[in-house]
ROMI-781556 format. One record per atom (N, C-alpha, C, O): x, y, z. Coordinates in steps of 0.1 Angstrom, whole numbers, plus 2048, in hexadecimal, padded with zeros to 3 digits. Example, Ala and Ser with C-alpha at 12.3 -4.5 7.8 and 13.67 -1.06 7.14 Angstrom:
2
8847C784E
87B7D384E
8847DF84E
88E7DF855
8807EA847
8897F5847
88180084F
88680B850
END
This chain:
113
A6C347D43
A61340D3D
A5D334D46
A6532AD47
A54334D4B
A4E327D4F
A4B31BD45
A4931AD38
A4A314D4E
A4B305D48
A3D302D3D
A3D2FFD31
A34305D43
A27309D3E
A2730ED2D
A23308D24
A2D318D2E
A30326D1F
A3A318D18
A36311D0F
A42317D1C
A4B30CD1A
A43300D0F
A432FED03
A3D2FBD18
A382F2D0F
A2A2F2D06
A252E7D01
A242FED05
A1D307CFD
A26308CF1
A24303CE5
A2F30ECF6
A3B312CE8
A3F304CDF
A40303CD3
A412FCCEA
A452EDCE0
A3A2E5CDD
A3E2DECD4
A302E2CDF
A222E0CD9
A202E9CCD
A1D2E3CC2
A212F6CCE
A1F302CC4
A242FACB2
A1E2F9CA7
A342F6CBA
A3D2F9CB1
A3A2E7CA8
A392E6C9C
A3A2DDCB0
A352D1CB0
A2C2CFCA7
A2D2CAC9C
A1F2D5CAE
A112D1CA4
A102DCC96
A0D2D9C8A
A122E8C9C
A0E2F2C8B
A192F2C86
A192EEC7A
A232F6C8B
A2F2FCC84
A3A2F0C7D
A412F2C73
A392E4C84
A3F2D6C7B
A362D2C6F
A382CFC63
A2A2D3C76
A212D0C70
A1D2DBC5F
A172D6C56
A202E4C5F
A1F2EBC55
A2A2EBC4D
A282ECC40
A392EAC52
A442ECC50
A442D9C45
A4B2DBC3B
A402D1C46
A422BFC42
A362C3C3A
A362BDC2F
A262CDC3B
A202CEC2E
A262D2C1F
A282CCC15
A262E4C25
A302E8C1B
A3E2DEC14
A412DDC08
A432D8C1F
A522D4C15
A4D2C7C10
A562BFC0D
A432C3C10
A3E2B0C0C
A372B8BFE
A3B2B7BF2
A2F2BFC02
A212C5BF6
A2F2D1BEC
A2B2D4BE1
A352D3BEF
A402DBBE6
A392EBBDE
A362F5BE3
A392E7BD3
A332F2BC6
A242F0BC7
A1E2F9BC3
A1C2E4BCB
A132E1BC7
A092E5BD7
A002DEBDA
A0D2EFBDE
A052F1BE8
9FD2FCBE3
A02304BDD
9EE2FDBE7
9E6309BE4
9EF314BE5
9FA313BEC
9E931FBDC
9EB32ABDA
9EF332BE6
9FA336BE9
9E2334BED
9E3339BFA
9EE337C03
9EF33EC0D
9F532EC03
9FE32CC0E
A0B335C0A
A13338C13
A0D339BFB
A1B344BFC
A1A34CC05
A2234CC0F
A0E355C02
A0F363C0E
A0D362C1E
A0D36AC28
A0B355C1D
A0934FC2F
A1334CC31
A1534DC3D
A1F347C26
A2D345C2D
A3534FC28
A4134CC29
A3235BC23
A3B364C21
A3836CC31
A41371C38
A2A36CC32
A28372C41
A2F36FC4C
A32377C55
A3135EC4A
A3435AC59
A4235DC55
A48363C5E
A4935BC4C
A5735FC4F
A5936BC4F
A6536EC4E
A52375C50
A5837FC51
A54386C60
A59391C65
A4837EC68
A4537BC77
A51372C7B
A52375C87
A5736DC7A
A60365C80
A7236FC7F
A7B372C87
A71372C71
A7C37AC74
A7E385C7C
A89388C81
A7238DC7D
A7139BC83
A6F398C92
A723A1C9A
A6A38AC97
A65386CA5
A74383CAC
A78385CB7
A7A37ACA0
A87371CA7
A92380CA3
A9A385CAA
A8F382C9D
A9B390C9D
A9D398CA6
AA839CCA9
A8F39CCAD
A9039FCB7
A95399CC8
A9939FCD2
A9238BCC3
A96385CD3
AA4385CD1
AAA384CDC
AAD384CC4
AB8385CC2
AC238ECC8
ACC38DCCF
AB9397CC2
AC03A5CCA
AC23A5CD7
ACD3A8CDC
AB83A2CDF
AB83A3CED
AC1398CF1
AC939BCFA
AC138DCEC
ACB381CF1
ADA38BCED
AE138DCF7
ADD38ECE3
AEA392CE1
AF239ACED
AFE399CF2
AE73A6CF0
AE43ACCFA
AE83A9D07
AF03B0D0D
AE13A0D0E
AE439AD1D
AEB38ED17
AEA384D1E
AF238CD0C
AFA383D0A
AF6376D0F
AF9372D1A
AF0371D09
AE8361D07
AE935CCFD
AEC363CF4
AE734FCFD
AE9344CED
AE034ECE9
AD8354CEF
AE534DCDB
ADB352CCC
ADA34BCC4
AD634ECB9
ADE33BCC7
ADB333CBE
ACA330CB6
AC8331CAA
AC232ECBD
AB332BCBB
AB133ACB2
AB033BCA6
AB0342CB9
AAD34FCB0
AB4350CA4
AAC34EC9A
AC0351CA2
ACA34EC96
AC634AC8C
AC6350C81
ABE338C92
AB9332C87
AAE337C81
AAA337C75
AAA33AC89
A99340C86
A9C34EC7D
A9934CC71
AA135BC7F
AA335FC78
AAA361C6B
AA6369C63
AB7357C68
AC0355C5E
ABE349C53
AC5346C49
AB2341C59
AAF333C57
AA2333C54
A9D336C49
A9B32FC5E
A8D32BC59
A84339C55
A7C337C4C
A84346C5A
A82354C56
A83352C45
A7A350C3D
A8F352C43
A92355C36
A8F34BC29
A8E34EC1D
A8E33CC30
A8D32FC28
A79332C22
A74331C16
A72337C2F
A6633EC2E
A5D348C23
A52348C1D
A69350C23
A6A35EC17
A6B35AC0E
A6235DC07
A75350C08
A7634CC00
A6F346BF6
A71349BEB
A6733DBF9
A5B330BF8
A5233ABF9
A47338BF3
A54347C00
A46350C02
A4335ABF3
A3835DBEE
A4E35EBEE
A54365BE3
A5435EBDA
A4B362BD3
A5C352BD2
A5B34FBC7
A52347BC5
A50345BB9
A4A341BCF
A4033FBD0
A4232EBC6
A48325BCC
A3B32ABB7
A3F31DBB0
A4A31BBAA
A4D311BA5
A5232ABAA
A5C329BA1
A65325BAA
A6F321BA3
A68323BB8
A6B31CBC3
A76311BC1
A7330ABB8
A7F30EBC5
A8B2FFBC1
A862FDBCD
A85304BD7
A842EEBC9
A832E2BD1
A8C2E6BDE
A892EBBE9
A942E4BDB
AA32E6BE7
A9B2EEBEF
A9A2E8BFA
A932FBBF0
A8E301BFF
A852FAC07
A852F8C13
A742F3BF8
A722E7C01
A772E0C0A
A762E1C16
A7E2D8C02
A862CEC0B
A8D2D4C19
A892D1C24
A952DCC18
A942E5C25
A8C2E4C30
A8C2E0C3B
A842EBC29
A732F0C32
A702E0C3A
A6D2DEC46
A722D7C31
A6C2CAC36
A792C2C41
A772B9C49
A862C7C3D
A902BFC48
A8C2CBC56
A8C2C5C60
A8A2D7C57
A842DEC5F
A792D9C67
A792D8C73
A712D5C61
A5F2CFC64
A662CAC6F
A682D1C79
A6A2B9C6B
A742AEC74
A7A2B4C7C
A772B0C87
A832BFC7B
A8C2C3C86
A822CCC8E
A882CEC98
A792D0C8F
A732DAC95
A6B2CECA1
A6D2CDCAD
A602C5C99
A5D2BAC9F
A642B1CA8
A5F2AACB1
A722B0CA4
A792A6CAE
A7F2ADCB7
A822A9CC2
A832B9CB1
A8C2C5CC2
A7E2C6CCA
A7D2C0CD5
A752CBCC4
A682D0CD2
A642C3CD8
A612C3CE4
A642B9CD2
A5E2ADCD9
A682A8CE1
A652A5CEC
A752A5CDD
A7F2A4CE9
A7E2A9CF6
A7D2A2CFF
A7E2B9CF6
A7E2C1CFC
A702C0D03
A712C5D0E
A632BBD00
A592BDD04
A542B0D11
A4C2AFD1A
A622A7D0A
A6229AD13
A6829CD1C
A63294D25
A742A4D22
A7B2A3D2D
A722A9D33
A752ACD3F
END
C-alpha cells in the first residue's frame, strides 16, 4: 500500500467513521430512524470485508490484530445497535462511542508520523 491509500484510509476512518461512530454513541436510542439499517449495513460490510482480509492475513501469516477487531468487535457491536435497534442497552452505545475516540486517535496518530 502506498503512503497515499494510507492516508486516504486514515482520513476515511478519522472524519466519517469516528465521526459517525461519537454520533451514534453520544445521540444513543434517540438517533433517527434511518440510521438502524445503515448500521446494520455497515456492520455487516465491515465484517464480510475484514473477514476477508483476515483470512488472507492468517494465510501469509501476518498480524490479525486490526482485522480481528473489526470483525469480532466493531462488525458485531454494529449488528447489534443495527438489530435491536431502541430496545438497545446503553452499554453498546457507549462502546460505539469509546470506539469513535479510539478510531480518531489511532488514525490521527498514525496520520502524523
Amino acid at each position: 500500500m502506498t503512503s497515499n491509500s494510507n492516508s486516504s484510509i486514515r482520513l476515511f476512518h478519522i472524519i466519517i467513521i469516528g465521526s459517525l461512530f461519537l454520533y451514534v454513541g453520544i445521540t444513543g436510542i434517540n438517533m433517527p430512524v434511518f440510521m438502524y439499517p445503515t448500521l446494520l449495513v455497515l456492520g455487516t460490510i465491515v465484517i464480510i470485508y475484514h473477514g476477508f482480509l483476515l483470512y488472507k492475513k492468517i494465510i501469509a501469516d501476518k498480524n490479525t490484530c486490526i482485522a480481528g477487531i473489526h470483525v469480532f468487535l466493531i462488525g458485531p457491536i454494529l449488528l447489534i445497535i443495527g438489530l435491536k435497534k431502541e430496545h438497545t442497552q446503553r452499554f453498546y452505545f457507549e462502546l460505539l462511542l469509546m470506539l469513535g475516540f479510539a478510531s480518531i486517535g489511532y488514525h490521527g496518530y498514525y496520520l502524523l508520523q
